[in-house]
N, C-alpha and C positions, 0 to 999 in steps of 0.2 A: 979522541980516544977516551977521555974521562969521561967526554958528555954519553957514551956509550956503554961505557961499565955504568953508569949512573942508571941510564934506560934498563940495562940487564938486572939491576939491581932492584930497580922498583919495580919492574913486570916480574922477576922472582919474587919478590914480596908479596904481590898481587897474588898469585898463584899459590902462594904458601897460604896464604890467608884465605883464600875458596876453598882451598883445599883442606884447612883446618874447620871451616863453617861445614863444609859437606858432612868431613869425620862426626862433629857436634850432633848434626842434625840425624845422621843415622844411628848416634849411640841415645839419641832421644826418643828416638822414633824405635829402637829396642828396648828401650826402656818401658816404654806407653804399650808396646808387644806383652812383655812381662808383666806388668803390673794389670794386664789388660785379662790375661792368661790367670793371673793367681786369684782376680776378683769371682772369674768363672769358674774358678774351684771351690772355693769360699761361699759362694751358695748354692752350686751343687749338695755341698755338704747339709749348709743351714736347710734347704729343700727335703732333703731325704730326713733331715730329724723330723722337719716340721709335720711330712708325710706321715711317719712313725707315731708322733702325738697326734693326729687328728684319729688315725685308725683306732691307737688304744684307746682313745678317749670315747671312740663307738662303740668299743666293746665293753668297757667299763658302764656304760649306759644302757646298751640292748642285753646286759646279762642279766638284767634282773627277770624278764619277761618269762623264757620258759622254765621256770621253777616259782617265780611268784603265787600261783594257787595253792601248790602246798606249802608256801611258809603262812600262808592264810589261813591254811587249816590246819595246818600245825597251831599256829598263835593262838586261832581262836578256839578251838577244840579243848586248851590248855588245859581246862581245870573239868573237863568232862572226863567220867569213867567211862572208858572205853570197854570194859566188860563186862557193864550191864548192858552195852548197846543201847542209848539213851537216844534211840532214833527220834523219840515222840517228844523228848527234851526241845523247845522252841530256840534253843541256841546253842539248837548241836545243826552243826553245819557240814554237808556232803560236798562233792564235789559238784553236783550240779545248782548246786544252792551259791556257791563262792566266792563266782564270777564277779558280783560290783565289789568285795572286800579284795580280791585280787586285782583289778583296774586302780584300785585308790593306792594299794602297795607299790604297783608300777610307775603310777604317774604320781607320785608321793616327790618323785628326786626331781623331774621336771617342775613341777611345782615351787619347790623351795629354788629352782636357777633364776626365778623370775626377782626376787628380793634382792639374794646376791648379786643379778648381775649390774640393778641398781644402785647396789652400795659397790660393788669396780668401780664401777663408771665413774662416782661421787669420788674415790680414791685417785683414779687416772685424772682428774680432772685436776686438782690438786696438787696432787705428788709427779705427776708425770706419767705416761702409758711405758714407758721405759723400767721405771721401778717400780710401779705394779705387777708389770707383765712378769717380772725378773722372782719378787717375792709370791706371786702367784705360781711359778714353777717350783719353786722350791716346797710352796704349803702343798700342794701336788703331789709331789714328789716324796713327802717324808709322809702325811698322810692315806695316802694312797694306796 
């Protein structure tokens, strides 16, 4: 009779104890669910910023283009009298004249990316792409 409650005793145990490893493994395996579910909202998010800064960053770059000819000829015009019409003046400059002083205003800001992107690099290198990237949004951000 003992040796019998003994048997009952330790196949309940047996049994308490699968049945505790099962509980474990499902609230682990809910766990790795959740933590699995928040990482894919988490860059959801960082994705749609990142989208957001590459577009503005296009448009901040392609807006100088259709108005560049007249800040050319606005600039360079500056110190001509426009009411004597100083057509025959060698540096009075029309619209069909403008064209290479407007190419150089446009591609002025591409031109200075090539130094800069130089000295990141020489920073990331350094300091880390982490706190570059970090103080380059913020110079961005407040400049901009």
């Amino acid at each position: 009779m003992k040796q019998q409650q003994a048997e009952q005793q330790q196949q309940h145990l047996i049994s308490s104890a699968a049945t505790r490893s099962e509980q474990q493994h499902e609230q682990h395996q809910e766990q790795r669910r959740r933590k699995k579910d928040n990482n894919n909202n988490e860059y959801m998010w960082s994705t749609i910023g990142l989208c957001g800064s590459v577009l503005s960053m296009f448009y901040f770059v392609m807006n100088v283009f259709p108005y560049s000819g007249f800040m050319a000829l606005h600039l360079l015009n500056k110190n001509i009298d426009n009411d004597n019409n100083d057509i025959d003046n060698p540096t009075y400059y029309t619209a069909a004249t403008i064209g290479p002083h407007a190419g150089v205003i446009a591609s002025a800001f591409q031109i200075g990316r090539v130094p800069s992107a130089i000295l990141w690099g020489k920073c990331a290198d350094v300091y880390g792409v982490l706190a570059v990237y970090c103080l380059d949004c913020r110079r961005v951000t407040i400049w901009q």
